[in-house]
N, CA, C and O atoms as a Maestro MAE file, in Angstrom:
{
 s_m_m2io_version
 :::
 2.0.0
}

f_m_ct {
 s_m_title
 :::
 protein
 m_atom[256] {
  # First column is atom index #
  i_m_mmod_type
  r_m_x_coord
  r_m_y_coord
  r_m_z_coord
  i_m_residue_number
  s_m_chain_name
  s_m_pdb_residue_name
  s_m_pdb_atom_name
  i_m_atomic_number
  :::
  1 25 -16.099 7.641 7.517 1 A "UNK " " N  " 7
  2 3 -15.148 7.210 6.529 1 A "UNK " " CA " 6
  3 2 -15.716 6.135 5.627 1 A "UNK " " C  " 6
  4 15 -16.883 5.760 5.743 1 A "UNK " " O  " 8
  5 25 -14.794 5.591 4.634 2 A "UNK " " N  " 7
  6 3 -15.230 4.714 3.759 2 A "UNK " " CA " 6
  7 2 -15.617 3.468 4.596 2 A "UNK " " C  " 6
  8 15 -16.730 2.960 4.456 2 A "UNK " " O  " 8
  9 25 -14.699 2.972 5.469 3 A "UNK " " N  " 7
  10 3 -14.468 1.226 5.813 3 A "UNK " " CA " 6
  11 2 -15.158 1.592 6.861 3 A "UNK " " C  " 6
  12 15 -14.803 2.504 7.608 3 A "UNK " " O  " 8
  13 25 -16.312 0.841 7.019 4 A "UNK " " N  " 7
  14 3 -17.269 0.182 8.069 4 A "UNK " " CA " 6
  15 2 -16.618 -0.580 9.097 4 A "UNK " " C  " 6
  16 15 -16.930 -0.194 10.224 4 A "UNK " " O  " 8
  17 25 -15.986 -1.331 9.071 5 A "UNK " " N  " 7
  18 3 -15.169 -2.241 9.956 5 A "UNK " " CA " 6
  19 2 -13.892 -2.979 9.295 5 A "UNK " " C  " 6
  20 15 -13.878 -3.546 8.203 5 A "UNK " " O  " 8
  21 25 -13.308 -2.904 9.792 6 A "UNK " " N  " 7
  22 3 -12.364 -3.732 9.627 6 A "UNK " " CA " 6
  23 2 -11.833 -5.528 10.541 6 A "UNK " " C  " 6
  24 15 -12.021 -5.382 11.749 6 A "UNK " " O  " 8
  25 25 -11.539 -6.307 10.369 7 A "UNK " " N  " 7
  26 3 -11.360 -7.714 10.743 7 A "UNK " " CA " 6
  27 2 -10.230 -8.623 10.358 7 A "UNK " " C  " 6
  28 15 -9.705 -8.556 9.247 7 A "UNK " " O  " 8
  29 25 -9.907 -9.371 11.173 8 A "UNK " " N  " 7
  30 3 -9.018 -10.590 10.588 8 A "UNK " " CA " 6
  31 2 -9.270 -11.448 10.043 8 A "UNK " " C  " 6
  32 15 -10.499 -11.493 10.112 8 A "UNK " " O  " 8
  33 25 -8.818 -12.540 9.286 9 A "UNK " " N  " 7
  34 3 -9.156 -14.186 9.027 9 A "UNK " " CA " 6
  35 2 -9.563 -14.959 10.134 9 A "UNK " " C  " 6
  36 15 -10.286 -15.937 9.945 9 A "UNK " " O  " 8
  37 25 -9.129 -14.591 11.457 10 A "UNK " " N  " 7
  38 3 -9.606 -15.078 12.209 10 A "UNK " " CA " 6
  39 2 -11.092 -14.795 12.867 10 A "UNK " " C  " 6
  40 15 -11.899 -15.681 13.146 10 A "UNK " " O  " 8
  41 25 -11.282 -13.436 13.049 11 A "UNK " " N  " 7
  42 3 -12.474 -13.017 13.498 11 A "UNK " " CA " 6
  43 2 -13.832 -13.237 12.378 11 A "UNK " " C  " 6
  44 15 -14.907 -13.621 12.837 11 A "UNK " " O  " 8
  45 25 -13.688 -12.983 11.010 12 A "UNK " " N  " 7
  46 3 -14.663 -13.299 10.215 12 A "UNK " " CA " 6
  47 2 -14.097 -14.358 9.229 12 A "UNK " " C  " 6
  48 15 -12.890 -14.510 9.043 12 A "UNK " " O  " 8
  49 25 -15.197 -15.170 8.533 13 A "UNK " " N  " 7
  50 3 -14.854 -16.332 8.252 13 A "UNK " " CA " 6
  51 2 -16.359 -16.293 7.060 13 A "UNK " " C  " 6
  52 15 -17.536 -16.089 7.357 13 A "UNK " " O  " 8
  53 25 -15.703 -16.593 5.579 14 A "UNK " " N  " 7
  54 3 -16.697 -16.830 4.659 14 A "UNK " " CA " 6
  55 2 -17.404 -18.181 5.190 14 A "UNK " " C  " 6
  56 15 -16.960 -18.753 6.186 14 A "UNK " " O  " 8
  57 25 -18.486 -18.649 4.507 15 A "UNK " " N  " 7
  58 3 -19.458 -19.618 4.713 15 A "UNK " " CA " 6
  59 2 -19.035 -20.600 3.977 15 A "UNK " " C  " 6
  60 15 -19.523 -21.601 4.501 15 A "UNK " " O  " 8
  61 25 -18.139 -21.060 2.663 16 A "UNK " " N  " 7
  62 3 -17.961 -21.706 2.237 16 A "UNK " " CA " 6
  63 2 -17.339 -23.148 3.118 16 A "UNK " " C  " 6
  64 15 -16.986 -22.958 4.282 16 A "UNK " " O  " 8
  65 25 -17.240 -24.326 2.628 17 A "UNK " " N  " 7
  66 3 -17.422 -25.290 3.334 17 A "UNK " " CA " 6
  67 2 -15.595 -25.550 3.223 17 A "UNK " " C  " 6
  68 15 -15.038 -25.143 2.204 17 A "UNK " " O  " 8
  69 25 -14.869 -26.145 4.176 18 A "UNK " " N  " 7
  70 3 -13.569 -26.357 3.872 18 A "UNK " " CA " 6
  71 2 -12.968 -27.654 4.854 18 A "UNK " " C  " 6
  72 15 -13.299 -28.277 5.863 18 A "UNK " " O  " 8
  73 25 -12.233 -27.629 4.184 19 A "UNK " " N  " 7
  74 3 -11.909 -28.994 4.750 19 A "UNK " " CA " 6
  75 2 -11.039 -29.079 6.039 19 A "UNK " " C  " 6
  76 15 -10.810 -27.911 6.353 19 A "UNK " " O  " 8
  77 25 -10.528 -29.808 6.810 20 A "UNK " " N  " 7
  78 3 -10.090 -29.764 8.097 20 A "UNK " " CA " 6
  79 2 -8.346 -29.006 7.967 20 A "UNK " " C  " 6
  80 15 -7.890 -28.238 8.814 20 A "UNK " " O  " 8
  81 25 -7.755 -29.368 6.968 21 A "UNK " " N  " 7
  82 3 -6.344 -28.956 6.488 21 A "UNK " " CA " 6
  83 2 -6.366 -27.233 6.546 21 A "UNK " " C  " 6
  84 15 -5.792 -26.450 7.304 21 A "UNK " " O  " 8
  85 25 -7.236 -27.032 5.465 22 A "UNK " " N  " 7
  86 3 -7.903 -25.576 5.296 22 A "UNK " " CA " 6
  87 2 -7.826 -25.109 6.399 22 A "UNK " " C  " 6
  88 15 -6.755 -24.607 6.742 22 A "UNK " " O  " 8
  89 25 -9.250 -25.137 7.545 23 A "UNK " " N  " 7
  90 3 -9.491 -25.117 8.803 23 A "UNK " " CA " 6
  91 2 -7.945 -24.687 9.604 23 A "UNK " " C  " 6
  92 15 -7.550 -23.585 9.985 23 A "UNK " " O  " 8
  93 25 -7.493 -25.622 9.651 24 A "UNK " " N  " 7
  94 3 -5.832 -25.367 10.470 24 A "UNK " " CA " 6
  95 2 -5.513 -24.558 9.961 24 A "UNK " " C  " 6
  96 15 -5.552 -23.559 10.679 24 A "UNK " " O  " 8
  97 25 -5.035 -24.299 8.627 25 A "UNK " " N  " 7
  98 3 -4.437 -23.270 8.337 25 A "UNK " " CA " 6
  99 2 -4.867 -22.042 8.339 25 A "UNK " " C  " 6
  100 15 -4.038 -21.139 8.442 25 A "UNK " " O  " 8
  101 25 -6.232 -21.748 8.226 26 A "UNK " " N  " 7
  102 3 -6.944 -20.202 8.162 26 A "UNK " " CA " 6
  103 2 -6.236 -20.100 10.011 26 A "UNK " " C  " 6
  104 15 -5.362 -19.400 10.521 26 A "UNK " " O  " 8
  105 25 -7.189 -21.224 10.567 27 A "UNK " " N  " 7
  106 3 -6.563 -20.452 12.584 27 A "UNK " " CA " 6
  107 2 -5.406 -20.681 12.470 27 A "UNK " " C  " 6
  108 15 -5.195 -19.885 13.385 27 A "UNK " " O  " 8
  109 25 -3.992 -21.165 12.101 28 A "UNK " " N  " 7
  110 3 -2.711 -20.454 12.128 28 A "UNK " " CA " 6
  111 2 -2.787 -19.206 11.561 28 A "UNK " " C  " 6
  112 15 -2.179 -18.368 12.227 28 A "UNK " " O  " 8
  113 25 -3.219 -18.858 10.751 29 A "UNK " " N  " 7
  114 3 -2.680 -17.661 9.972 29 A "UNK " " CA " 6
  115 2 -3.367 -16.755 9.550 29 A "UNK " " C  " 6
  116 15 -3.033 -15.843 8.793 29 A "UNK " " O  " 8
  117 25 -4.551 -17.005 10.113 30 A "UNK " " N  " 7
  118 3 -5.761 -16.048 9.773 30 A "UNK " " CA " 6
  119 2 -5.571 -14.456 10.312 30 A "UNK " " C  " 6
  120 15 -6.327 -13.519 10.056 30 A "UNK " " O  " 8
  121 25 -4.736 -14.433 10.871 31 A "UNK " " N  " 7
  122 3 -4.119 -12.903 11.925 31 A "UNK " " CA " 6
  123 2 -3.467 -12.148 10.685 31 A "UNK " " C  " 6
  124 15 -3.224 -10.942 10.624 31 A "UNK " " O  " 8
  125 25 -3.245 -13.072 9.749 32 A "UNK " " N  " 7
  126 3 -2.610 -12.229 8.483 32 A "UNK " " CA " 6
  127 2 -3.264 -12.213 7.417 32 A "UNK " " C  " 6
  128 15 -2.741 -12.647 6.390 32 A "UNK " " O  " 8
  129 25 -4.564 -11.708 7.415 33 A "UNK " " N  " 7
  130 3 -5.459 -11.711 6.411 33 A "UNK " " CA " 6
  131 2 -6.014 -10.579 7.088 33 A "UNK " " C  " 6
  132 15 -6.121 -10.579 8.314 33 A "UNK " " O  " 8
  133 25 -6.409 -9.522 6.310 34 A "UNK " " N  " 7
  134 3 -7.224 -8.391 6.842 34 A "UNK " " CA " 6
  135 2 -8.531 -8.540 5.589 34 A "UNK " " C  " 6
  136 15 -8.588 -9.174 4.535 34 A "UNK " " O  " 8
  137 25 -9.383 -7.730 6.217 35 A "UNK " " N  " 7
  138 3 -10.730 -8.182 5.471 35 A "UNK " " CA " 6
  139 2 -11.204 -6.428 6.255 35 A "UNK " " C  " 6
  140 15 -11.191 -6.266 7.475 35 A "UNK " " O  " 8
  141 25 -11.587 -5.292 5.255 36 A "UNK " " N  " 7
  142 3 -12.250 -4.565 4.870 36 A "UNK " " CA " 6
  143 2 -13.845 -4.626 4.505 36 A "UNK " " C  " 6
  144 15 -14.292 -5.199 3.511 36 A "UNK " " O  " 8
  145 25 -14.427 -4.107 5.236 37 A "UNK " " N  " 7
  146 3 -15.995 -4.199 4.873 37 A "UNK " " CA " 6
  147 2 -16.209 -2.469 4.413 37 A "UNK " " C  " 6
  148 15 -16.103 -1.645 5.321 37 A "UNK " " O  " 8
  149 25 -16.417 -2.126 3.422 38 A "UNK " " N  " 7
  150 3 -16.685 -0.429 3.030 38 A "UNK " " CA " 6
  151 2 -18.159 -0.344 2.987 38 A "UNK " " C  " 6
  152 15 -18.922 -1.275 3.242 38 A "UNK " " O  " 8
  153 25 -18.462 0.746 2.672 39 A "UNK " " N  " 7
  154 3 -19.460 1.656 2.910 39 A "UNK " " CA " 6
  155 2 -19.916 2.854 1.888 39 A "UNK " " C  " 6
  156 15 -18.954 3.614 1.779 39 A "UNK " " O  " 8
  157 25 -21.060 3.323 1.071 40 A "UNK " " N  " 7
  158 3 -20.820 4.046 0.140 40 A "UNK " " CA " 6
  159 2 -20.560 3.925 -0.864 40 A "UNK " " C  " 6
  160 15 -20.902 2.767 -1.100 40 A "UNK " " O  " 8
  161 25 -19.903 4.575 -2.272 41 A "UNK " " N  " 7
  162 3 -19.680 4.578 -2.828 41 A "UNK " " CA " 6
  163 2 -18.164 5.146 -3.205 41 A "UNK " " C  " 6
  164 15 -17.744 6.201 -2.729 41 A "UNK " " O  " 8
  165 25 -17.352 4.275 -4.164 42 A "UNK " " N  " 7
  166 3 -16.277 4.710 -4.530 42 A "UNK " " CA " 6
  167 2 -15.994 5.856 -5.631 42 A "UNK " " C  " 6
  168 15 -16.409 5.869 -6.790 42 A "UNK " " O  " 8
  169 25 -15.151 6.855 -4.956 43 A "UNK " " N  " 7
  170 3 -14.592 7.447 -5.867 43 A "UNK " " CA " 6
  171 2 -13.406 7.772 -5.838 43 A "UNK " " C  " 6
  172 15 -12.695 7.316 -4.942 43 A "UNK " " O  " 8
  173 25 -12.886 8.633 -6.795 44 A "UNK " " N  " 7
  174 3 -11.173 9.335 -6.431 44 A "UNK " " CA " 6
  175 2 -11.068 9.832 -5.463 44 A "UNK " " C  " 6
  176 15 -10.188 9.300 -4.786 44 A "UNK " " O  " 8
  177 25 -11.616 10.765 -4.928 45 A "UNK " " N  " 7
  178 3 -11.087 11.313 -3.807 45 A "UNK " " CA " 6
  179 2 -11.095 10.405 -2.489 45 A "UNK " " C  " 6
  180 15 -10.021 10.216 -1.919 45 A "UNK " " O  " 8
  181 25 -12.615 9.668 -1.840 46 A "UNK " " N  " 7
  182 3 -12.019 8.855 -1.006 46 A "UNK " " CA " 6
  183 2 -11.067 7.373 -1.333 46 A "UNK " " C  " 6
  184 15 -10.651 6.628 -0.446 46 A "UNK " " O  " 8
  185 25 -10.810 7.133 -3.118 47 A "UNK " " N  " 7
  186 3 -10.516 5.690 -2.947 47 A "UNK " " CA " 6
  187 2 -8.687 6.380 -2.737 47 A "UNK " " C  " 6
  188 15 -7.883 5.619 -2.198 47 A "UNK " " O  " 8
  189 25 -8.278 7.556 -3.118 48 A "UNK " " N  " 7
  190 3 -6.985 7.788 -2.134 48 A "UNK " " CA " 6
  191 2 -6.893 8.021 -1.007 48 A "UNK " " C  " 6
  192 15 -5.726 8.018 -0.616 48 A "UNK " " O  " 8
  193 25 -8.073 8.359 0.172 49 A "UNK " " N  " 7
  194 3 -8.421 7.802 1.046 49 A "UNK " " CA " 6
  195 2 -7.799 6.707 1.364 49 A "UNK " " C  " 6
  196 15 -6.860 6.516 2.137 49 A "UNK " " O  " 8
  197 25 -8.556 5.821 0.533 50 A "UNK " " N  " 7
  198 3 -8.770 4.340 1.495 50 A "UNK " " CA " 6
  199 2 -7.241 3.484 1.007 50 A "UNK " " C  " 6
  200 15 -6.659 2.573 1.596 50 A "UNK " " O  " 8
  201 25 -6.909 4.148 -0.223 51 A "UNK " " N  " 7
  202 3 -5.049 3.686 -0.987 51 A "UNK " " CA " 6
  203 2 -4.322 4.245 0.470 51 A "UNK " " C  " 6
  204 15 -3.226 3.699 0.596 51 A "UNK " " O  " 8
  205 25 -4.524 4.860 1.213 52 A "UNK " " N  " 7
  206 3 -3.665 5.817 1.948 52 A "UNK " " CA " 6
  207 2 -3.817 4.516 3.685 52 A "UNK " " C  " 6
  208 15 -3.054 3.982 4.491 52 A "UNK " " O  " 8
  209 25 -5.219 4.598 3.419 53 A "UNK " " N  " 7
  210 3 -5.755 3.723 4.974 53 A "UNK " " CA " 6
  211 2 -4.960 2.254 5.032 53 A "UNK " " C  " 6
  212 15 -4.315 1.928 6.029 53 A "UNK " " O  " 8
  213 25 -5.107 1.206 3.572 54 A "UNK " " N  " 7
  214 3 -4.675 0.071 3.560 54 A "UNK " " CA " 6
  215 2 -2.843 0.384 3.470 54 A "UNK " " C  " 6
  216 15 -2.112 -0.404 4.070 54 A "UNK " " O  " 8
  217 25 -2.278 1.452 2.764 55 A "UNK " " N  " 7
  218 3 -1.003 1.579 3.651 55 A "UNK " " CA " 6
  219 2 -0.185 1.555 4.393 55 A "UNK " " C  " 6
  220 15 0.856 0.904 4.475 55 A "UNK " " O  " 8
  221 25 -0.940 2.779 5.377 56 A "UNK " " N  " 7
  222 3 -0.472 1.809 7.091 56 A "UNK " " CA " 6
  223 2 -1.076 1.230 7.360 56 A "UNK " " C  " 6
  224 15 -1.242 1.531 8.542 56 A "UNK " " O  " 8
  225 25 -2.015 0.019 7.025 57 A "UNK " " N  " 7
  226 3 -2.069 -1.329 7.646 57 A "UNK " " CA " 6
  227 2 -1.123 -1.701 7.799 57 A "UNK " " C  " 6
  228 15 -0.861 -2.244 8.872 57 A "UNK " " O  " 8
  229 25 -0.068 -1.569 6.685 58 A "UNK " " N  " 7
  230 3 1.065 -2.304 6.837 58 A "UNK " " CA " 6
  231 2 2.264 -1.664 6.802 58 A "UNK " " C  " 6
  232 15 3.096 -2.216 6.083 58 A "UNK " " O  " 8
  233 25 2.606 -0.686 7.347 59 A "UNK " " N  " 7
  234 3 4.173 0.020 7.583 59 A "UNK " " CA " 6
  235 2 4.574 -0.405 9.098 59 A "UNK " " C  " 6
  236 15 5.214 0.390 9.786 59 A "UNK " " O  " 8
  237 25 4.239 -1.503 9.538 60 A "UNK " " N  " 7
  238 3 4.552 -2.125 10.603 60 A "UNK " " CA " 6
  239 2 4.912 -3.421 10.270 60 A "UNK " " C  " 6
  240 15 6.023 -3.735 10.697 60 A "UNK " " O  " 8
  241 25 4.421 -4.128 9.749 61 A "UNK " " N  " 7
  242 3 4.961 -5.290 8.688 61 A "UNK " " CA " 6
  243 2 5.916 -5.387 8.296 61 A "UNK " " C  " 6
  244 15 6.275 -4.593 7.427 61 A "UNK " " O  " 8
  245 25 6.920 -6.569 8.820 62 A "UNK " " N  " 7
  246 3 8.158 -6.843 8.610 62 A "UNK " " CA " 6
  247 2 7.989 -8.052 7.499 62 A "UNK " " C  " 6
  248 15 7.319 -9.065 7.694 62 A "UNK " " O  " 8
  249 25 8.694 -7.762 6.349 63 A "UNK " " N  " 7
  250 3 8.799 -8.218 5.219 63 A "UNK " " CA " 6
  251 2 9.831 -9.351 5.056 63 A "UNK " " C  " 6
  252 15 11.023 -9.052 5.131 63 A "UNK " " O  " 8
  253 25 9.426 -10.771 4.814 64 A "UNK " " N  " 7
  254 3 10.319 -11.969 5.375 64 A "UNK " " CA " 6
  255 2 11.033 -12.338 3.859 64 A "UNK " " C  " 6
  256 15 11.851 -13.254 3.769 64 A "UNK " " O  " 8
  :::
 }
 m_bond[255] {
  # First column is bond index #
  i_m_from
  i_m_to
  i_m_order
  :::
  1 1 2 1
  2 2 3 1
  3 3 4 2
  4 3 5 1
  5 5 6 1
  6 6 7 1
  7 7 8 2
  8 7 9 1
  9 9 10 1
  10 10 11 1
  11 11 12 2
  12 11 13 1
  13 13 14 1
  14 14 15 1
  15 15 16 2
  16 15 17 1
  17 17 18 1
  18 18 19 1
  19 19 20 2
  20 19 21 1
  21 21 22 1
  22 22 23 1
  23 23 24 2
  24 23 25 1
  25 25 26 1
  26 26 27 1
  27 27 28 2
  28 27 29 1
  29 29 30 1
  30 30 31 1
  31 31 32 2
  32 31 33 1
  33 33 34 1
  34 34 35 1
  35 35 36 2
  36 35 37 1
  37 37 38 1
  38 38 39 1
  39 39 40 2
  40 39 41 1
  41 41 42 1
  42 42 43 1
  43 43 44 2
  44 43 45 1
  45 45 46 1
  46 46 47 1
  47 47 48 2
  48 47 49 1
  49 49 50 1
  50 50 51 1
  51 51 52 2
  52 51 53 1
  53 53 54 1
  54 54 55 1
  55 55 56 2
  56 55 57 1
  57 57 58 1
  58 58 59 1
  59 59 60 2
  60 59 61 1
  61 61 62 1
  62 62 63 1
  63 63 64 2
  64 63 65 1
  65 65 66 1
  66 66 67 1
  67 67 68 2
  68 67 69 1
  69 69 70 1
  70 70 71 1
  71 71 72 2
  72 71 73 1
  73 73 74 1
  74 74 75 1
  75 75 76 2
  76 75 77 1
  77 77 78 1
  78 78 79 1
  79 79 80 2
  80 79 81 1
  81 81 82 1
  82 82 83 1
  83 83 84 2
  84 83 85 1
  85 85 86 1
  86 86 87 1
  87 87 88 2
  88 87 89 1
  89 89 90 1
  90 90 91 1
  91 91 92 2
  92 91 93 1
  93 93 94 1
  94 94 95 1
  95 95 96 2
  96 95 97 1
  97 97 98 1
  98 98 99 1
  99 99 100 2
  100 99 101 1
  101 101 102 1
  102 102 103 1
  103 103 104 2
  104 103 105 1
  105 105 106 1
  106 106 107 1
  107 107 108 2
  108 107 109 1
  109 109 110 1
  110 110 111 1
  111 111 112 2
  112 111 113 1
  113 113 114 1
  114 114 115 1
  115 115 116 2
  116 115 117 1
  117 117 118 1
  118 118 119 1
  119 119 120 2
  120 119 121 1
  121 121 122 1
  122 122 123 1
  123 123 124 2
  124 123 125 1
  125 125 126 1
  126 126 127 1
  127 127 128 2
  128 127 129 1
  129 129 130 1
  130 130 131 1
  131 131 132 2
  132 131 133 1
  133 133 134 1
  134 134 135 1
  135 135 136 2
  136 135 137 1
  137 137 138 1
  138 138 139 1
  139 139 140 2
  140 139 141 1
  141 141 142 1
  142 142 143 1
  143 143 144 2
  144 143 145 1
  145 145 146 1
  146 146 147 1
  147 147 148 2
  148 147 149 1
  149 149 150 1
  150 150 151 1
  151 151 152 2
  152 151 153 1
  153 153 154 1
  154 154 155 1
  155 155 156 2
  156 155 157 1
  157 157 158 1
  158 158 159 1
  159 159 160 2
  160 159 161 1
  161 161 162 1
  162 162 163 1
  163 163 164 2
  164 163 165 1
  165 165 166 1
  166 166 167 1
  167 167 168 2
  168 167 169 1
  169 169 170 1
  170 170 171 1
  171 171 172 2
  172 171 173 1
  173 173 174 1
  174 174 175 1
  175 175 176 2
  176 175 177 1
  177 177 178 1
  178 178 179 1
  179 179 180 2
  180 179 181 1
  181 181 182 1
  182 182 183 1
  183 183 184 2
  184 183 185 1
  185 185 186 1
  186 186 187 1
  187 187 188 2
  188 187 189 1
  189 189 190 1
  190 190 191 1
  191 191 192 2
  192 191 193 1
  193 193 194 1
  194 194 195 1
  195 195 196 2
  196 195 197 1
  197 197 198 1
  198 198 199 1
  199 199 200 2
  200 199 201 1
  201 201 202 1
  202 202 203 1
  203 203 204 2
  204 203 205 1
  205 205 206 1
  206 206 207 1
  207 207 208 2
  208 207 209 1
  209 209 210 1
  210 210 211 1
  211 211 212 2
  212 211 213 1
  213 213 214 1
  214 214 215 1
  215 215 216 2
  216 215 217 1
  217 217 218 1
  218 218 219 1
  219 219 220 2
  220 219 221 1
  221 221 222 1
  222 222 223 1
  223 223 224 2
  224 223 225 1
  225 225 226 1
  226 226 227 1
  227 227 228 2
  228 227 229 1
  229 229 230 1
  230 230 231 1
  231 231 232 2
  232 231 233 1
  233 233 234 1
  234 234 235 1
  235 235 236 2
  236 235 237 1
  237 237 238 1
  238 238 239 1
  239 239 240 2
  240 239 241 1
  241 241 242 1
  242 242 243 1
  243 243 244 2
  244 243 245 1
  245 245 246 1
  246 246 247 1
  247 247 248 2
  248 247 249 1
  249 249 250 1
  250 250 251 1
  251 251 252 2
  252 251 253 1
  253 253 254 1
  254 254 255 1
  255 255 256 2
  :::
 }
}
């Protein structure tokens, strides 16, 4: 498929430098950040694919 892996805010983490406030808040809430790593090249046919994949990521997601 397109997506190589998929991850949370919590499990992967950019390199940029952040401050301790930041810090707290990514580990509270980093479980609600999804992070996509793809693979290949995009086109129409798989990027409705991948419109279709990031979908149900979230048809379980209760909307506050």
């Amino acid at each position: 498929g397109i997506v190589k892996f998929q991850a949370t805010g919590k499990e992967i983490r950019s390199r940029i430098e952040r401050s301790m406030e930041q810090c707290v808040l990514l580990n509270e809430n980093g479980d609600e950040i999804q992070v996509l790593v793809l693979q290949n090249y995009l086109f129409f046919g798989n990027a409705a694919k991948l419109s279709h994949y990031i979908f149900t990521m979230f048809e379980d997601v209760e909307i506050e």
